[in-house]
C-alpha positions as CSV (number, residue, x, y, z in Angstrom):
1,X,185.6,-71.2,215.0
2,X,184.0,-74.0,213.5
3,X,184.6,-77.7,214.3
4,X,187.4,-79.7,212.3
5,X,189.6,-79.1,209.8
6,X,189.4,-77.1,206.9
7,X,190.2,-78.4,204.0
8,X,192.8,-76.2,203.2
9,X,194.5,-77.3,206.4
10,X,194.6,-80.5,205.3
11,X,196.0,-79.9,201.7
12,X,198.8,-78.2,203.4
13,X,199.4,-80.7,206.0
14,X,200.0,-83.2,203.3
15,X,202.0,-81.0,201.8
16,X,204.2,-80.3,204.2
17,X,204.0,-84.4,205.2
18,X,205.9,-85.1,201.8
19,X,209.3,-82.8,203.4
20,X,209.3,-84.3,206.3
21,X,211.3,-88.4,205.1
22,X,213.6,-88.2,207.2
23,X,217.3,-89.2,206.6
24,X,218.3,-91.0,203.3
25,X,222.4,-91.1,203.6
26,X,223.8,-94.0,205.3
27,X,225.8,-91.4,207.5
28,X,222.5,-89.7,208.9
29,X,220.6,-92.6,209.0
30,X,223.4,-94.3,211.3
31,X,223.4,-90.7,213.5
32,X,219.5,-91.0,214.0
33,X,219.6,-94.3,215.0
34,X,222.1,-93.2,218.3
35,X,220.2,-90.0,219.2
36,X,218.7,-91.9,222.2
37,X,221.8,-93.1,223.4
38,X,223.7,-90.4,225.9
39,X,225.4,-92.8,228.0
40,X,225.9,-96.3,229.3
41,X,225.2,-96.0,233.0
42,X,221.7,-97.2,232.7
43,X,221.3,-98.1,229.3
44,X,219.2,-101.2,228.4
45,X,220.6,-101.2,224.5
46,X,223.8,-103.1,223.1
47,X,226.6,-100.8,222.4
48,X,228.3,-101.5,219.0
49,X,231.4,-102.8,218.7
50,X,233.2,-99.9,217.3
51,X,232.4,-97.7,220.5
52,X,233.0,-100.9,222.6
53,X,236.5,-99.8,224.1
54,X,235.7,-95.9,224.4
55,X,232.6,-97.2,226.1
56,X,234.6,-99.4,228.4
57,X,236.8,-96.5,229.7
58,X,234.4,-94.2,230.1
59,X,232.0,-96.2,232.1
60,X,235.6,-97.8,234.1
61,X,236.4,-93.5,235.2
62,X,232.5,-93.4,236.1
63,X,232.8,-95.7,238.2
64,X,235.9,-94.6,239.8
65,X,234.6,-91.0,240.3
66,X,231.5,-92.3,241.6
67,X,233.3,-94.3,244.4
């Protein structure tokens, strides 16, 4: 095999580059930006206020169960 890329590679590459944009609704947009939040027991990130009080009680029965 020669070194680098082929050109053809590269054409289809971009190609495929142009599918890839990522979510344009408002609705996926706002589920991407919590995929990296799983839980709040050692979370560095503000949760927002709409999920404050589920957040609250579930980290409250962590606690508990934990001892």
């Amino acid at each position: 095999m020669s070194g680098g890329i082929s050109q053809k590679r590269i054409e289809a590459n971009r190609r495929n580059a142009q599918q890839s944009t990522g979510p344009r609704t408002d609705e996926g947009k706002a589920r991407s930006r919590a995929n990296g939040l799983r839980h709040g027991m050692a979370a560095e990130v503000l949760v927002p206020e709409e999920d404050r009080t589920a957040y609250e009680q579930i980290l409250e029965r962590w606690r508990r169960e934990a001892g």
